[in-house]
N, C-alpha and C positions, 0 to 999 in steps of 0.2 A: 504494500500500500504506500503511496504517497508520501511525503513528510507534511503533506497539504490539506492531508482527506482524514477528516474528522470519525469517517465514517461509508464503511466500503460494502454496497451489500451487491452478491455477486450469483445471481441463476435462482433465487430466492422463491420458493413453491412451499403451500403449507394447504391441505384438505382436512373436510371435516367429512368424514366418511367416502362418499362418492363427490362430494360439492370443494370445487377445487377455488377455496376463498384470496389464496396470492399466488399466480403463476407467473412465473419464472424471469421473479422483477431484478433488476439489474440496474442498479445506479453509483454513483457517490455523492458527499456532501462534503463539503470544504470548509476548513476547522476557520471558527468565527462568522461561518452562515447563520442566518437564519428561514429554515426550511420548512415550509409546508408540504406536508401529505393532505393533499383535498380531493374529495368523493361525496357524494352523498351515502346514505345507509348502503350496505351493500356491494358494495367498492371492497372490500378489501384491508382498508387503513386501519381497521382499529384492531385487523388480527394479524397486521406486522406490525403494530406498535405492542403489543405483547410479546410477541419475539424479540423483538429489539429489547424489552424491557427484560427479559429472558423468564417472562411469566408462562410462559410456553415452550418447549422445545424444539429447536430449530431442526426439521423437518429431514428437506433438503435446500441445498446450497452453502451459500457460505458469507459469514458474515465477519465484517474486521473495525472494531470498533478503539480507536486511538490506538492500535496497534495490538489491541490482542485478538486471538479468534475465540468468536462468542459462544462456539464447541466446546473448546480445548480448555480453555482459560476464561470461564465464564467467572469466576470470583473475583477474577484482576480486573475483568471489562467492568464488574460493579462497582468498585472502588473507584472508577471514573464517570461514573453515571450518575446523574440525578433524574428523579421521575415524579412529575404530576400528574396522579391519576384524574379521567374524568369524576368519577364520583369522589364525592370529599372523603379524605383519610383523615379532618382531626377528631381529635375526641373532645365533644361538643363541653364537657363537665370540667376540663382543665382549662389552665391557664393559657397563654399562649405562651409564654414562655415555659409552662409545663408540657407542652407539647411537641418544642423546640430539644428539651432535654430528653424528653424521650426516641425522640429520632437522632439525636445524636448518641444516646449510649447504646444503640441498637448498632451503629455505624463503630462502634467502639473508638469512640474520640475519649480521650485522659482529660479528665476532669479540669484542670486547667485550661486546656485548649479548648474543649464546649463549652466554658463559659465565656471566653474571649469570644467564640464565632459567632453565639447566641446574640453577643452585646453587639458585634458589627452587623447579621442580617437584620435582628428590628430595627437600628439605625439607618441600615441602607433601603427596606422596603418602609420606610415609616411608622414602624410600629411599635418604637420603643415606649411610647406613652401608652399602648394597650399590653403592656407585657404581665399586667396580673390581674386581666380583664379574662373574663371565661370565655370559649371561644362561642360558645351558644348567642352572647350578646352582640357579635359581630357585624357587620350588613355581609352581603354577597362579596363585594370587593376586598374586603378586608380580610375572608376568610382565605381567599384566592390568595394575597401577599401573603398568609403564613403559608399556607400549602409551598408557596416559591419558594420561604426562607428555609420550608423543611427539606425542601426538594436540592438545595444551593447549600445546606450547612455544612458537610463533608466537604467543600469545594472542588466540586464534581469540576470534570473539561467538557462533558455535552450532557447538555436537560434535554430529558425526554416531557412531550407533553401530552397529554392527549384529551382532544376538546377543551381546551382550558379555557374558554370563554364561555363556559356553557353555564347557563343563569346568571350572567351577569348584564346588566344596564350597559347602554352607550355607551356613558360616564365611565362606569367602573374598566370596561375595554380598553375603553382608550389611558387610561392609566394601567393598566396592566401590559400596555405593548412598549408603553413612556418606562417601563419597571425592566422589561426586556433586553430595549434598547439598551438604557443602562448597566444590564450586568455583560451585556454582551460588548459593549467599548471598555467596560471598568477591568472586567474579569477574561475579556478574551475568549467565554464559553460560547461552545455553538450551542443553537436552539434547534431543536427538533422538534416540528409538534402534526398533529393529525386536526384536521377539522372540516365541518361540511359548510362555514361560511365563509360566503364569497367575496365579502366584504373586508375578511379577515386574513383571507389568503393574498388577497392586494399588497398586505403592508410587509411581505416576507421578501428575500434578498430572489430565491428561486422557489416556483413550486412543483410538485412531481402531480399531476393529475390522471386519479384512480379511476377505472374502470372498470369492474368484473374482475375485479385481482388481476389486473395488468397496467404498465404503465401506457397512457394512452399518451399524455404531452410532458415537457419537461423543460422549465426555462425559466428564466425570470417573467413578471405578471409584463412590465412591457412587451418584450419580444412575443410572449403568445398571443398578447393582444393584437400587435401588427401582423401575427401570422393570419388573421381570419381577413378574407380575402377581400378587403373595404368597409363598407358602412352596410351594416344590419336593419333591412326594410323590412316590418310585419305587415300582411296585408289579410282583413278581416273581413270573408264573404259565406256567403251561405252554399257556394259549389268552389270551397278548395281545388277539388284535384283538376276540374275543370279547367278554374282558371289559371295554374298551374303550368296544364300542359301549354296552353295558349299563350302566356308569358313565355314557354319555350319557343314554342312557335314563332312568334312575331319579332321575339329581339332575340333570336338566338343564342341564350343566356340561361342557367341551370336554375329554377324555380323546384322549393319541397314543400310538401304538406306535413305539418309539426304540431298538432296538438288542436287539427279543425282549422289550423290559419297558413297561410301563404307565406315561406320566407325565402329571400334572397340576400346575397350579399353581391354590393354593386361597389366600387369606388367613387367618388364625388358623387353618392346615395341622394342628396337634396335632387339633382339633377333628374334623379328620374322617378322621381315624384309626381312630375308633369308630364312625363311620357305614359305613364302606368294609370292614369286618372283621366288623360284622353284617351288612351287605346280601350279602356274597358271601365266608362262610366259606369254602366248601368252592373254592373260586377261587384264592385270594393264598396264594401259599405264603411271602410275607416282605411288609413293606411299610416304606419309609426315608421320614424328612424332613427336609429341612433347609432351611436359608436357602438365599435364593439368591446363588450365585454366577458369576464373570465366566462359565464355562462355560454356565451356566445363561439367561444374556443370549447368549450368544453359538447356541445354540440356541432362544431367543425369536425370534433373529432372522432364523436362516437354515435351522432346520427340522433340522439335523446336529447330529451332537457334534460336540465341538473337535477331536480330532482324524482324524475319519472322511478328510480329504483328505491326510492325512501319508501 
């Protein structure tokens, strides 16, 4: 592996009887990325981020995690990992700083050094003014920063995450990615996380886009947005496939039917606006355009909406 790849996974296949949930995914991530796994349900991402997290057995292929193999040497790979599960791991009746101590002596940190790390993560994620507040009294965001600090107090080299924006506000998002940001310039750790929003998979360095346990795209959210093939026109009528072929027909240009509605993608899309509303008044009962987006690529690529498999 790399001196550069944080994380190597290499022919990667894992079934659950006959139902083959990651086939034969093949990437890397570069040490101080911040990388999303995005899919909706059924994709795949949330049963390699349990291999990744080595909650699972890695099946077949091969996986190389800051240089150990996640087979061989899976106790050394954990000493460089940290993990946030989607469901909450604290315990709601302790403190947060009792919750903090307990993930550290599990990590088997000497009591000197867990109380130094304790006192830098609630400083670094804001929480050293709730540090003997119970976790039950928490909002959604605050419970999220401790999950971080317990996930960062070992001083892991890559956090795993998976869903970690799940139940939280706007608000609390957008400071939980401002939290990211920061350990990832401060601490030099890569981020690794799973998630089915799209809004959330925008703000990542690259992301890998899941399909049926395959990799379907893979790039930063700009380039894959340039990759769909101009500006995305919906057009809303009562004989789709109709008018469909007919848009084929007339402008000799690739027209789908996706969900009951008409879509194409054109380049300078405004422009044919007025071509597509004189050639077939009596047709389009509405017609939308916009840029493209992650949904938009993610139907370039696999012929669905995003979230048809949820």
């Amino acid at each position: 592996m790399p001196t550069d790849c944080a994380l190597a996974i290499s022919d990667v296949s894992h079934r659950y009887g006959e139902r083959v949930a990651v086939d034969s995914l093949s990437l890397e991530i570069g040490v101080g990325e911040i990388f999303v796994f995005l899919g909706p349900n059924g994709s795949g991402k949330t049963t390699l981020f349990r291999v990744l997290s080595t909650l699972i057995p890695l099946q077949a292929g091969e996986v190389t995690l800051l240089g150990h193999d996640l087979r061989s040497q899976m106790d050394a790979a954990r000493q460089k990992m940290g993990v946030v599960f989607q469901a909450p791991s604290l315990d709601k009746k302790l403190t947060v700083a009792e919750n903090l101590h307990h993930q550290g002596v599990l990590y088997g940190l000497p009591a000197e050094e867990l109380n130094q790390r304790k006192t830098e993560m609630l400083a670094a994620l804001g929480l050293t003014d709730r540090a003997k507040e119970r976790a039950e009294k928490l909002s959604g965001g605050q419970r999220r920063r401790v999950e971080l600090a317990k996930g960062m107090l070992h001083r892991p080299r890559l956090l795993l995450m998976d869903e970690p924006s799940t139940g939280l506000d706007p608000g609390a998002r957008a400071d939980l990615w401002k939290t990211l940001r920061q350990v990832r310039e401060q601490d030099g750790v890569t981020i690794v996380m799973t998630t089915h929003l799209l809004e959330e998979a925008e703000r990542a360095d690259r992301i890998a886009i899941m399909h049926e346990g395959k990799l379907a795209a893979l790039d930063t959210p700009a380039a894959l947005q340039a990759s769909v093939g101009g500006d995305s026109i919906t057009i809303r009528t009562e004989q789709p496939t109709e008018l469909a072929e007919a848009i084929h027909v007339r402008f000799e240009c690739e027209a789908v039917v996706l969900d009951g509605t008409v879509r194409l993608e054109q380049p300078d899309g405004h422009q044919w606006i007025s071509k597509l509303v004189e050639a077939f008044p009596e047709k389009i009962e509405s017609i939308t355009l916009g840029k493209p987006t992650l949904e938009d690529v993610f139907i370039d690529c696999t012929g669905h909406r995003f979230l048809d498999e949820g």
